[in-house]
C-alpha positions, 0 to 999 in steps of 0.5 A: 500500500503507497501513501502519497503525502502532499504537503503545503508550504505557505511563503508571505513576504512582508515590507515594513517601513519605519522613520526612526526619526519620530518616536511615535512612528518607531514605537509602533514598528516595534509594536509590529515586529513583535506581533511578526515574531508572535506569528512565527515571521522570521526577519530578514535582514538588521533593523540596524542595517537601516535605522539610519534615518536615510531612505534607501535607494530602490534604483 
């Protein structure tokens, strides 16, 4: 007798952006990245890496 076993694999991408520079807009991102964690979301990248202030240049 053969078992076939179909597994699913659920992958979502999400984009979060945050101005460091004002205290409100900061609180609530780290509010949200602890409601990611909650959800088992795994972060990719540092927080460090663009806390900088600085937009990031897409192009």
């Amino acid at each position: 007798m053969s078992v076939d076993c179909i597994v699913f694999i659920r992958i979502s991408k999400v984009y979060d952006y945050v101005d460091y520079r004002v205290p409100e807009l900061k609180a609530m991102y780290e509010k949200r990245m602890q409601g990611y964690k909650s959800m088992d979301y795994k972060v990719q990248g540092n927080d460090e890496e663009n806390s900088s202030g600085q937009q990031m240049k897409l192009f």
